[in-house]
C-alpha positions as CSV (number, residue, x, y, z in Angstrom):
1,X,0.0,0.0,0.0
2,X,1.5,3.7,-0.8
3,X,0.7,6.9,0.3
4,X,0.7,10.0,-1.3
5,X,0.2,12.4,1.0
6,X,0.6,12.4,4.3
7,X,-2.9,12.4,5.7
8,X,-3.5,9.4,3.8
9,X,-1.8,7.5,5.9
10,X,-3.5,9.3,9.1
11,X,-7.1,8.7,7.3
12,X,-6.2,4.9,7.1
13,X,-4.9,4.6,11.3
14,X,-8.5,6.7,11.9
15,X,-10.4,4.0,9.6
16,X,-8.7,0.8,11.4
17,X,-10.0,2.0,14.5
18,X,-13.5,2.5,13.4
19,X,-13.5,-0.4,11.8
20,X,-11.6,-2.3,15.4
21,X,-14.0,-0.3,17.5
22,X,-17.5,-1.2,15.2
23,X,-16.3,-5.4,15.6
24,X,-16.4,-4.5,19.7
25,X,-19.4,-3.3,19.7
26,X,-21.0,-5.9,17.4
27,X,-19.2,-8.5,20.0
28,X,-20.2,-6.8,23.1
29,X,-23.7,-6.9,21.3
30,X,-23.6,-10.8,20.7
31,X,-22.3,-11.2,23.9
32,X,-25.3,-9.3,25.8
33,X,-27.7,-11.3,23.6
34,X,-26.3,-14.7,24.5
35,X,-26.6,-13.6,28.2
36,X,-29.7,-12.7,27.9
37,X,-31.1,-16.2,26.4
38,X,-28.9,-17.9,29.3
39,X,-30.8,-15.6,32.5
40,X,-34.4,-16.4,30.0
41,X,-33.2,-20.4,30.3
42,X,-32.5,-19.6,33.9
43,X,-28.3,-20.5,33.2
44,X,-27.6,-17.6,35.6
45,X,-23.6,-19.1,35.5
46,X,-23.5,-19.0,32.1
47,X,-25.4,-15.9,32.0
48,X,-22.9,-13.8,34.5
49,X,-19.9,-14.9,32.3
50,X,-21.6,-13.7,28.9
51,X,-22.1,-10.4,30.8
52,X,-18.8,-10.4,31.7
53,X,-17.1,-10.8,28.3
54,X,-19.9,-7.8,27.2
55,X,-18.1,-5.7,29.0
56,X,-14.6,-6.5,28.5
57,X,-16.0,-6.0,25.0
58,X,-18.1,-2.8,25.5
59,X,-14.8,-1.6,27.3
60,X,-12.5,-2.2,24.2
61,X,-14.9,-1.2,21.8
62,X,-14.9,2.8,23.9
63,X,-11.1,2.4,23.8
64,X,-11.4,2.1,20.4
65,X,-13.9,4.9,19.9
66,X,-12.0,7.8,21.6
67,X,-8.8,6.8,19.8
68,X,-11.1,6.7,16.0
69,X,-12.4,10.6,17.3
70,X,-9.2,11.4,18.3
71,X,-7.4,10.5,15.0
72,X,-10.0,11.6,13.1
73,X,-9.7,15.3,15.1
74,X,-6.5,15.8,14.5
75,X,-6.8,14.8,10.7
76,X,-10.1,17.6,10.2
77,X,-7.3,19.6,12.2
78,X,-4.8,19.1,10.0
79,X,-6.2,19.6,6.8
80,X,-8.2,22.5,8.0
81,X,-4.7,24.0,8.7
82,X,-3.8,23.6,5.3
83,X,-7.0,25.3,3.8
């Protein structure tokens, strides 16, 4: 892959972690579904651990967020600079 410009490069780290924090989320949503059927068949166990792992999910997928706004901030910065 080349770049031409160097704000290509910044638009591609910006789409990687939309893209890294949109598969958390759809995780984190999988995961609260599957808990969900567990606590309806009354598999509270299995249930508590599917809530866990939708949070460690929910948690990577904000990580993942706040670093997509941030990099895509500084790129609107950047090329606003330039205009």
């Amino acid at each position: 892959m080349s770049f031409n410009r160097v704000s290509d490069l910044g638009d591609t780290m910006a789409y990687d972690s939309h893209q890294k924090a949109a598969e958390f989320h759809m995780l984190a949503a999988h995961a609260h579904q599957a808990a969900a059927a567990h606590h309806g068949k009354e598999d509270h166990l299995t249930a508590h651990e599917q809530s866990r792992q939708a949070m460690e999910y929910a948690s990577k997928a904000f990580e993942f967020s706040k670093q997509a706004h941030d990099e895509s901030s500084a790129i609107l910065k950047e090329n606003e600079k330039k205009s």
